[in-house]
Structure formats: structure tokens, C-alpha cells
C-alpha positions as CSV (number, residue, x, y, z in Angstrom):
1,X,-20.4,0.6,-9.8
2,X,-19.5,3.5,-11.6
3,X,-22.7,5.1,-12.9
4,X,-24.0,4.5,-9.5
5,X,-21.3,6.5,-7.5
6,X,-21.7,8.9,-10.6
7,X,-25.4,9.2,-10.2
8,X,-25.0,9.5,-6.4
9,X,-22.6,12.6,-7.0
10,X,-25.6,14.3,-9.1
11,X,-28.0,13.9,-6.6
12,X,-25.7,15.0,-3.1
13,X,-24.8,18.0,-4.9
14,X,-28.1,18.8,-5.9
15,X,-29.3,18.2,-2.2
16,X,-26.4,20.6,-1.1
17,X,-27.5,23.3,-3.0
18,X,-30.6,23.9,-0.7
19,X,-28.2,25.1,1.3
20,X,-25.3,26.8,-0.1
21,X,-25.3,30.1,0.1
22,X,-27.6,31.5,-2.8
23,X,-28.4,35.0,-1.1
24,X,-25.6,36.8,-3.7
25,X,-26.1,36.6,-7.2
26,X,-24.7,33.5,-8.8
27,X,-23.0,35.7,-11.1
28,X,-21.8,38.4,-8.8
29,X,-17.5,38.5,-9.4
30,X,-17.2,42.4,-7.8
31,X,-15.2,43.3,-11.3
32,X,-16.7,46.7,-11.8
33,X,-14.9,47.4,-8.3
34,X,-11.5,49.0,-8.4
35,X,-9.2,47.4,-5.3
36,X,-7.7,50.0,-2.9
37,X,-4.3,49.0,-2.2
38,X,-2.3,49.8,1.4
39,X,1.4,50.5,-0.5
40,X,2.4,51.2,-3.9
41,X,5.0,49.7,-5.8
42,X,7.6,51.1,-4.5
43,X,6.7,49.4,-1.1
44,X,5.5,46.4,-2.6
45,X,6.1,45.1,-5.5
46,X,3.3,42.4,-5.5
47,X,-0.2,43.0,-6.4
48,X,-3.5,39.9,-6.4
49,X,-6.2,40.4,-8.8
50,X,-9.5,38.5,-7.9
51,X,-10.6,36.2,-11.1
52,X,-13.6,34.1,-9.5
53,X,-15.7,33.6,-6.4
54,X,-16.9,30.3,-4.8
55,X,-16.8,26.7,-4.9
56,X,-18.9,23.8,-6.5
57,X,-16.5,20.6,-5.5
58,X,-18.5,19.7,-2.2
59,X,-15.5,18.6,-0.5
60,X,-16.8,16.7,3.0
61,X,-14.8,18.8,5.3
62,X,-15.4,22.0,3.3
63,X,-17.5,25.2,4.3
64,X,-16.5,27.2,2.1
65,X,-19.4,26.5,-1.1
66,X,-21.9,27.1,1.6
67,X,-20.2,30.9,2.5
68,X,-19.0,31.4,-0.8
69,X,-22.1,30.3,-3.0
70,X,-21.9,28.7,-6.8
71,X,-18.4,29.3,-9.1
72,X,-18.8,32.2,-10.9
73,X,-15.8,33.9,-12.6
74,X,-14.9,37.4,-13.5
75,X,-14.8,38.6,-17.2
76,X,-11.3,38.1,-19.0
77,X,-11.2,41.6,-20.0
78,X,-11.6,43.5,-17.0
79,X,-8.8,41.1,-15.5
80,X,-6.0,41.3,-18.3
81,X,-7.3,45.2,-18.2
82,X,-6.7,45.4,-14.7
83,X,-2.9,43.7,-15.0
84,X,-2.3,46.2,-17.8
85,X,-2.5,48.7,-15.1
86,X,-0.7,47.3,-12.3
87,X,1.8,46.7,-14.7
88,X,1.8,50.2,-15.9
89,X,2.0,51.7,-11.6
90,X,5.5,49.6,-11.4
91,X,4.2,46.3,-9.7
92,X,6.3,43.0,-10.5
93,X,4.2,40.3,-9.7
94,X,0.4,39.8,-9.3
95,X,-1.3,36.8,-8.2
96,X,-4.5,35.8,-9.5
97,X,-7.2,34.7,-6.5
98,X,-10.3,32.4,-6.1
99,X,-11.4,30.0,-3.7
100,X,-10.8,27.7,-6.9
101,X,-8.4,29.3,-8.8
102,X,-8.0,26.9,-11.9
103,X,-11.6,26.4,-12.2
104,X,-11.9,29.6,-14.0
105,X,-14.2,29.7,-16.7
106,X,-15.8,32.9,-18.3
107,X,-18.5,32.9,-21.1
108,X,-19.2,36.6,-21.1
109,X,-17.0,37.1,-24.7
110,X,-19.4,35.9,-27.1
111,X,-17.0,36.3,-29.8
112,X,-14.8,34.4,-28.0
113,X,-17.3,31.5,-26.9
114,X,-17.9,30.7,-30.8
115,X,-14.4,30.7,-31.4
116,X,-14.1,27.5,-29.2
117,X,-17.4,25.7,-31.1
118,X,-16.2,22.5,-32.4
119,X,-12.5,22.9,-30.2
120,X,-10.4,20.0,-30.1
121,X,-10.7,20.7,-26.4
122,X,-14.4,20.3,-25.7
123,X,-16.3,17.2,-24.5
124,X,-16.3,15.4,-28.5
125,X,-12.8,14.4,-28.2
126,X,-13.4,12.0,-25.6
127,X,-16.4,9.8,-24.2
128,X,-15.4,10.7,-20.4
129,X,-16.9,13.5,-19.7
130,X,-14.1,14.8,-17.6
131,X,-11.0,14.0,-19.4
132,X,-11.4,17.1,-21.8
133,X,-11.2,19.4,-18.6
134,X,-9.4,17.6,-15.9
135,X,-6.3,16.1,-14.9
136,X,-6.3,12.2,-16.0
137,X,-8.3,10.2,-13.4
138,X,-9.9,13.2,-11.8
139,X,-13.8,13.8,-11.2
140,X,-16.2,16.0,-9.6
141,X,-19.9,16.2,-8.4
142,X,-21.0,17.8,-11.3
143,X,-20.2,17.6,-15.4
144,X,-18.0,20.2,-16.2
145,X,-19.3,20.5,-19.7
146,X,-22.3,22.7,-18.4
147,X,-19.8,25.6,-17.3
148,X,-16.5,25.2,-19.5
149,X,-18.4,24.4,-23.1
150,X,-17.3,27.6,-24.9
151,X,-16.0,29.2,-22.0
152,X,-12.5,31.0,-22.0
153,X,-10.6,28.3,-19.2
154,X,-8.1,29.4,-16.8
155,X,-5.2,28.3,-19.0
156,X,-6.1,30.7,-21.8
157,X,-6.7,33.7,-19.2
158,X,-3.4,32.6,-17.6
159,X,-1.8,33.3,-20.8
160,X,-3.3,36.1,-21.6
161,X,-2.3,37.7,-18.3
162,X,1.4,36.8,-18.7
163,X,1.9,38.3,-22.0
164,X,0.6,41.7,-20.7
165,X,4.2,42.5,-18.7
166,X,6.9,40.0,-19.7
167,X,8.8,41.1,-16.9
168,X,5.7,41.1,-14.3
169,X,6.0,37.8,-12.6
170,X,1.6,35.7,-12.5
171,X,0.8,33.7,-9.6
172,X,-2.2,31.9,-8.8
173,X,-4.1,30.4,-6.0
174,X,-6.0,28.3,-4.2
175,X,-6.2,25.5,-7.0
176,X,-7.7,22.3,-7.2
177,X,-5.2,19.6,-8.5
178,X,-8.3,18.3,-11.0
179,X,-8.3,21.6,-12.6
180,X,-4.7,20.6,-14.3
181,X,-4.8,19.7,-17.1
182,X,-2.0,19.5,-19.8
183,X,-2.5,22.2,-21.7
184,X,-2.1,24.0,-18.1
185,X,0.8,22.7,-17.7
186,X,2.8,23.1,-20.6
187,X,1.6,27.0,-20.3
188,X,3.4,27.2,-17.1
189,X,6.2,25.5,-18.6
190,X,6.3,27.8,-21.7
191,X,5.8,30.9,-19.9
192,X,9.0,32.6,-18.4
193,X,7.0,35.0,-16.3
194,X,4.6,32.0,-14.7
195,X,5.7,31.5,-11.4
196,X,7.3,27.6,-11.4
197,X,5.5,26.3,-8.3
198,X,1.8,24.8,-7.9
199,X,-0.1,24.5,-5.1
200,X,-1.3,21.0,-5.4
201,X,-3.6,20.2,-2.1
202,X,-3.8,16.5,-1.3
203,X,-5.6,16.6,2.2
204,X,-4.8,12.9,2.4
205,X,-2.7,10.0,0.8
206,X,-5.3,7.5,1.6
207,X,-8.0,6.3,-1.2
208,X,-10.4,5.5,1.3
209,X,-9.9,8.8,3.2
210,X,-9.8,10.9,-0.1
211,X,-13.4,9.0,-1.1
212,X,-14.6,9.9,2.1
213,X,-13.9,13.3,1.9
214,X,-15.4,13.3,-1.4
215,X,-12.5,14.3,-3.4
216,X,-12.9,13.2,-6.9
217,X,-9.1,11.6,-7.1
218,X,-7.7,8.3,-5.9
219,X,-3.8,8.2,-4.4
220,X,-2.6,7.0,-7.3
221,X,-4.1,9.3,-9.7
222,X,-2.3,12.1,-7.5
223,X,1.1,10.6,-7.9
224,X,0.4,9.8,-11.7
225,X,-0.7,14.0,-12.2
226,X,2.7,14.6,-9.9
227,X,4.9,12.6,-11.6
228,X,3.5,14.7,-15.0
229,X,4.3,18.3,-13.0
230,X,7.8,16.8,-12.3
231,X,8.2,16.1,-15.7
232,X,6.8,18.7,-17.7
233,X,8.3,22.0,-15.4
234,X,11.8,21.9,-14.6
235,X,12.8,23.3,-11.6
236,X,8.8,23.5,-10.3
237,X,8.2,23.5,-6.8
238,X,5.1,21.5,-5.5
239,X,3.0,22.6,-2.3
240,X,-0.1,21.2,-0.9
241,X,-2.8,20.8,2.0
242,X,-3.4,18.1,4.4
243,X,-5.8,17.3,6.8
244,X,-4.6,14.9,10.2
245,X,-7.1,12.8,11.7
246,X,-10.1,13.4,9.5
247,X,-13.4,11.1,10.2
248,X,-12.8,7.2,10.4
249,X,-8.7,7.8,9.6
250,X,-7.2,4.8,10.6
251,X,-3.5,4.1,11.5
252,X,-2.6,2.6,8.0
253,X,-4.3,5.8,6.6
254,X,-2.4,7.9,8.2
255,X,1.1,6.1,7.2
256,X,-0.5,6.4,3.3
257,X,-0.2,10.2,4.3
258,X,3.1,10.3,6.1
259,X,4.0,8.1,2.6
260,X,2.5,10.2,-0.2
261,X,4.7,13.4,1.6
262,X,7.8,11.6,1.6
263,X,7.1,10.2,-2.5
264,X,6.2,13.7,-3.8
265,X,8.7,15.3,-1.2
266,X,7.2,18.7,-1.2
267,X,8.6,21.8,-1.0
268,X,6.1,23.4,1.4
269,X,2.5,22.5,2.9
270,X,-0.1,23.7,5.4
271,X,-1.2,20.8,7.7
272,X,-3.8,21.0,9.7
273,X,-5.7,18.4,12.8
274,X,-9.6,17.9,11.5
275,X,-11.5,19.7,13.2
276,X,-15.8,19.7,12.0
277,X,-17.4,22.1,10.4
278,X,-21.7,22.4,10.8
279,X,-23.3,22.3,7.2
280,X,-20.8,20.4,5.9
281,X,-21.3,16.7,4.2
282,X,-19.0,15.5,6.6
283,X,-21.1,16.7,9.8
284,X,-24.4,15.4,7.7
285,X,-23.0,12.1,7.0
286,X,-19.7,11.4,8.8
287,X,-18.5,11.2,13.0
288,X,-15.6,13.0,14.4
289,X,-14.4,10.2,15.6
290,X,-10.4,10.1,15.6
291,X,-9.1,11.4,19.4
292,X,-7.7,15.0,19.8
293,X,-4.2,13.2,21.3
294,X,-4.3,10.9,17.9
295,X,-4.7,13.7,15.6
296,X,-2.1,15.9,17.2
297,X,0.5,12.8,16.8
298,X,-0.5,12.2,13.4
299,X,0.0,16.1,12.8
300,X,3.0,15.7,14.2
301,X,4.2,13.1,12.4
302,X,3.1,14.7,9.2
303,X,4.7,18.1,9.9
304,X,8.2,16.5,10.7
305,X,8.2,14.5,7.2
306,X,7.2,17.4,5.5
307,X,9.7,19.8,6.9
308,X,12.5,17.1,6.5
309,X,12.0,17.2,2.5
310,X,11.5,21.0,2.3
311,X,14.9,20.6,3.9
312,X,16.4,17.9,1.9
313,X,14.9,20.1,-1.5
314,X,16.2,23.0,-0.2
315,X,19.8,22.1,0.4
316,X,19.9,20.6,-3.6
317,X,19.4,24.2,-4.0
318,X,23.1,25.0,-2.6
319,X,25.3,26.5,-5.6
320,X,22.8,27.4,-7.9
321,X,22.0,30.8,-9.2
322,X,18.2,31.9,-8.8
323,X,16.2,35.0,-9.7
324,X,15.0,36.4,-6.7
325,X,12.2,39.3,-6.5
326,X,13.2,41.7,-3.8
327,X,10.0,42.3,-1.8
328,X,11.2,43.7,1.6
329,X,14.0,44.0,4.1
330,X,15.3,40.8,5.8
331,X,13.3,40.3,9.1
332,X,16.2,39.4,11.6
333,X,18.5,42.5,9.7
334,X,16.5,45.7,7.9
335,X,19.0,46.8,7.5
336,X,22.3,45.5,5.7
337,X,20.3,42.4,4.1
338,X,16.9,41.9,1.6
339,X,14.3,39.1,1.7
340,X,12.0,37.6,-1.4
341,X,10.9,35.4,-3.6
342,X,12.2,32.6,-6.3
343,X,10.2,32.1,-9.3
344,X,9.5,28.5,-7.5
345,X,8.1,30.7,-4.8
346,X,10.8,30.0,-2.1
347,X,11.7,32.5,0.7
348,X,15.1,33.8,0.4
349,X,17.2,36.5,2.3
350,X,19.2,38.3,0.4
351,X,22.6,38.7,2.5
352,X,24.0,42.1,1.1
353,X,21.9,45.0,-0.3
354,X,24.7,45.5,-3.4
355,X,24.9,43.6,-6.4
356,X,26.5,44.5,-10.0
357,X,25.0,46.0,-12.3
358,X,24.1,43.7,-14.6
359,X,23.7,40.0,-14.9
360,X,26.0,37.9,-17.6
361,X,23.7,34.8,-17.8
362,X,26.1,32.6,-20.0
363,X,28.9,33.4,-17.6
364,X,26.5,33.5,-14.6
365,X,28.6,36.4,-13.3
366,X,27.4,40.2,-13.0
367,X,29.6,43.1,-15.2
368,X,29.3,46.8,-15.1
369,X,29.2,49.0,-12.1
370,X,30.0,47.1,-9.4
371,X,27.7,47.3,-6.2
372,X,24.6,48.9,-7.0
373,X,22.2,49.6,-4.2
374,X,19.3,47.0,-4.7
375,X,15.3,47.8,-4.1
376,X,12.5,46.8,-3.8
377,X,10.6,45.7,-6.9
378,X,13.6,44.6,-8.6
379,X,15.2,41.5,-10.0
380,X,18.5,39.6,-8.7
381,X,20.2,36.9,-9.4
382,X,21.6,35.0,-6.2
383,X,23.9,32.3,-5.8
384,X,22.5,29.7,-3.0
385,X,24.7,29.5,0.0
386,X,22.9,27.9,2.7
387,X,19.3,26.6,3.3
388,X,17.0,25.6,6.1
389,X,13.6,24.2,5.7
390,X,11.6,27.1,4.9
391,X,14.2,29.6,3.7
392,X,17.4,30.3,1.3
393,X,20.3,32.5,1.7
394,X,22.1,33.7,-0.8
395,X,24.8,35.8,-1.9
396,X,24.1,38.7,-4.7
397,X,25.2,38.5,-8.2
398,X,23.8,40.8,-10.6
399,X,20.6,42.5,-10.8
400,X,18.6,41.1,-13.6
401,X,15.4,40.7,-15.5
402,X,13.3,37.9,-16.2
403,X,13.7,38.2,-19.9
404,X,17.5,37.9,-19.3
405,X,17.2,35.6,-16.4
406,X,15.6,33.1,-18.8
407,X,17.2,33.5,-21.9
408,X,18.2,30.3,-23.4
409,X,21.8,29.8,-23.8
């Protein structure tokens, strides 16, 4: 019954706050503190801004809302003034933090707060009272509503952040795949300087695994929000978590894992054996029950299909120009070729250190002086060559910029 398992939600979240972590203030986001950073720009171009603290999704296997304490977000000023900044010492990319990224939601404008009064985004355009803030066929613990009711969400800050620098490249994790919705989404999409890869953590394929761990999402409502991220962002890459051998998994569980990895073939993940936490709901309610020689097989197993579709993604990648951000000399060879980043977030070494000056993106050839000395912090457009499961190489073009990168032809 639905309003039962709803009620019972209310009331194990209300019995695990007697025990999260409540000795920091519930609005404590550290946002009058300046960061100090190891390098500047010049030795790294990439920068991550802190936008919220904590956790309220009660996950089973999950410790970290009872070390991390209540969601509490930053204010959206001091985060677009901080980007302003960064942008402003010469870094290229930031990535925005929290232990729930896309959960984001700051009520500390007031100005702003009545501007969203009567938005067609609040709760009284739909009788579910999570449709109007998650991802379709997603739920939680709690109602939403008390914390995102006139709050600025993480969609608006995300846009916000990205028009600061439209040559700064925004980043965000760790997310919870509820906490996209469409209007997410289509930001990401719109958004040239919003990286084109979401971390999307399953921890299971299973139903019954993913009710146990108390996850708010069946397998199919997963695939359904997939299938959208496919649709809506070209190009996106999609990572995720999972979790081998968790309480009770059975064999045909398992498989639904091995399954779900091979349908959404992702590009990356981080895979882990179960492995109990104290405080948690799973070590209140659940047993560790699945054999340490099972769950290294099923980790096994889960690893291999994973990598062999990174693979399979990464080879379609063969022959096609990317934009790479040059963070760093290549580790096997510092010192004829580069490494970094795709806007999809894939590794790439860069296998010469010159380029041309400029990037023709019609003709997808560069023009002008011909092999400029690349650095660090800057743009180039590659051509693919070769791929392995984790990494592309690629040949230099041009250097480039985002704006001229992703100019429409």
C-alpha cells in the first residue's frame, strides 16, 4: 500500500534523526570561508566550489547523514560571487560539491523566494508531491516541499554559475539521480559551458535490492530517467555507483545488475563489494549476509561488464573531433605529450604539445600559425585516434574556445 510505505518513510526518518549528527548547526554551509588553494591557474586550471553540506536520503548502506548531519545549502550569492573570482584568477573549470549536489536548495534571497510564489514549478501543479521536484517515479523519506517551496533549486544556481564565464567549463557532484528533473536537464543541454556527463549512481539494478536499500526508485524508473538523459543531451556521458553483494542480494539480483550496466552501457562507474557500516539502517534492520568469495565474483563480474562498454563507447569515439581542456602533462610522457578532459568528462592524452593556432569549426581543421606550444588551462580541439576503456588519444588540431568549439554551424 502506498500511504503505508509512505507513512513508514516519515516515521524511519524521523527515528533516524535521533541520531544523525546534529552537533553543527543545521544551517552551517562554511560560505564566509575563503578556500586556500595548493596551485594557481597556471598549474591547474580546475577549481571546486562547495554549494551544500549533508544528506537527508537515509540510504540503508549510507553513513554519511549521520557524519554529515541535515542538507543545508550555501547562499547563491556568495557561490556565483565566488565563480566570479575564480574566473577572474584564470581558472577554466570549477566543479560545484556536496554530498548531494542536485539537492541544492537556498532560501536565504528573500526577494528571490517571493519571486517563485505561485511558480509553475511548485507543489500546485501536480497532486504527487514529488513530481514537481524529482525525476518521474522517484521518492524520498521526506516531502520535498518543506525545503524547495520558494527556494532557489540547483538548476537555477547551475545557470547562474555558467553564465558568469562562458568560457569557464561547471561541473557538479555527487548527485542523486531523483534530484533530475527536466528542467535540469534541458539546462545542461542548453548550456555550452555545462560539462555533458552526469553522475547517475544506481547501486543496484534490482527493485528488490534498490527497496532494501531504501532508495526511492524502482529499475525501471532508472532506465525510463536514462533513456530521457540519452535523449535530451547529445553526446552526454553517464557514470554511476554500484554496490556487489549488498544484504539478502540473491543470484538473479545480481544478473539485474550485471543487466542494467550492459542496457545503460556507461561510460564510467565506481563499484564497490558491500561492506556494513554501524548506525546505518542497514546494520539496524538488515544482515550481512552475502559471502566475501560471492561478493568479490559478483564485483568481478560487474567490473568486467562495465569496462567492456566504457570500451565499446569509447572506440565510437574514434574519428571525432573533441574539445579537450589541458590540465597536465601525460603521465607515461611529461614531456612531448598533454593529458585532460572532454566536456563528457573523459580522460584523454594529448599526443603532441603543438597545435595551430586556431580552430576552423566548419572545416574542423586549425588555420594560422602553425604549431603553437599548448598549456595548461587552455582549449584544444583533438581528433580521436585510439581508445581503451578508460582513456582517449588523440591527435591535436587547433586550439580553441568553448564559444567557438560550440558554435552552431
Amino acid at each position: 500500500n502506498e500511504n503505508e510505505n509512505e507513512n513508514e518513510n516519515e516515521n524511519a526518518s524521523r527515528d533516524f534523526s535521533s541520531v544523525m549528527n546534529v552537533q553543527l548547526s543545521v544551517d552551517e554551509t562554511y560560505a564566509d570561508i575563503a578556500p586556500v588553494r595548493k596551485s594557481d591557474a597556471t598549474q591547474n586550471p580546475t577549481a571546486f566550489v562547495s554549494i551544500m553540506r549533508g544528506c537527508d536520503n537515509m540510504c540503508a548502506f549510507c553513513i554519511v547523514p549521520f557524519t554529515r548531519g541535515r542538507e543545508r545549502s550555501r547562499p547563491f550569492s556568495s557561490i556565483v560571487d565566488e565563480a566570479r573570482r575564480l574566473s577572474r584568477e584564470g581558472y577554466k573549470e570549477v566543479t560545484l560539491l556536496g554530498q548531494n549536489v542536485n539537492s541544492y536548495a537556498d532560501k536565504s534571497g528573500k526577494f528571490f523566494a517571493e519571486s517563485r510564489k505561485g511558480s509553475a514549478n511548485d507543489a500546485e501543479r501536480s497532486d504527487d508531491p514529488f513530481e514537481p521536484y524529482y525525476a518521474r517515479g522517484f521518492r524520498s523519506v521526506y516531502k520535498p516541499s518543506r525545503s524547495r517551496d520558494g527556494a532557489m533549486r540547483f538548476g537555477e544556481l547551475l545557470d547562474l554559475v555558467a553564465d558568469v564565464d562562458p568560457e569557464m567549463r561547471v561541473r557538479f557532484t555527487s548527485p542523486h539521480p531523483k534530484d533530475f528533473p527536466d528542467e535540469v536537464l534541458q539546462i545542461i543541454r542548453s548550456r555550452a559551458n555545462v560539462g555533458k556527463q552526469l553522475h547517475m549512481p544506481a547501486q543496484s539494478g534490482s527493485t528488490s535490492v534498490l527497496q532494501r536499500m531504501r532508495r526511492g526508485y524502482s529499475r525501471e524508473a532508472y532506465l525510463d530517467l536514462a533513456t530521457k538523459v540519452r535523449l535530451t543531451i547529445p553526446g552526454v556521458a553517464i557514470s554511476s555507483d554500484f554496490i556487489a553483494g549488498f544484504c539478502g542480494e540473491t543470484e538473479e539480483e545480481h544478473e539485474d545488475t550485471v543487466s542494467l550496466i550492459r542496457q545503460v552501457k556507461y561510460e564510467s562507474a565506481f563499484m564497490f563489494a558491500y561492506s556494513m557500516r554501524e548506525k546505518t539502517g542497514a546494520a539496524r534492520r538488515l544482515t550481512d549476509d552475502v559471502p566475501e568469495a560471492t561478493k568479490k565474483r559478483r564485483l568481478a563480474e560487474i567490473i568486467a561488464a562495465q569496462r567492456e562498454e566504457a570500451l565499446l563507447a569509447n572506440e565510437a569515439e574514434i574519428g571525432k573531433i573533441v574539445c579537450v581542456l589541458v590540465d597536465g602533462a601525460a603521465r607515461k610522457d611529461r614531456t612531448e605529450k598533454l593529458a585532460g578532459r572532454t566536456c563528457a568528462n573523459k580522460r584523454v592524452v594529448v599526443r603532441r604539445a603543438t597545435a595551430s593556432e586556431r580552430f576552423d569549426r566548419d572545416k574542423e581543421t586549425g588555420f594560422g600559425v602553425a604549431d603553437v606550444p599548448l598549456r595548461i588551462g587552455e582549449y584544444v580541439a583533438a581528433r580521436v585516434t585510439g581508445a581503451n576503456a578508460s582513456t582517449l588519444f588523440a591527435e591535436p588540431v587547433a586550439r580553441t574556445t568553448l564559444s567557438e568549439f560550440y558554435r552552431e554551424r
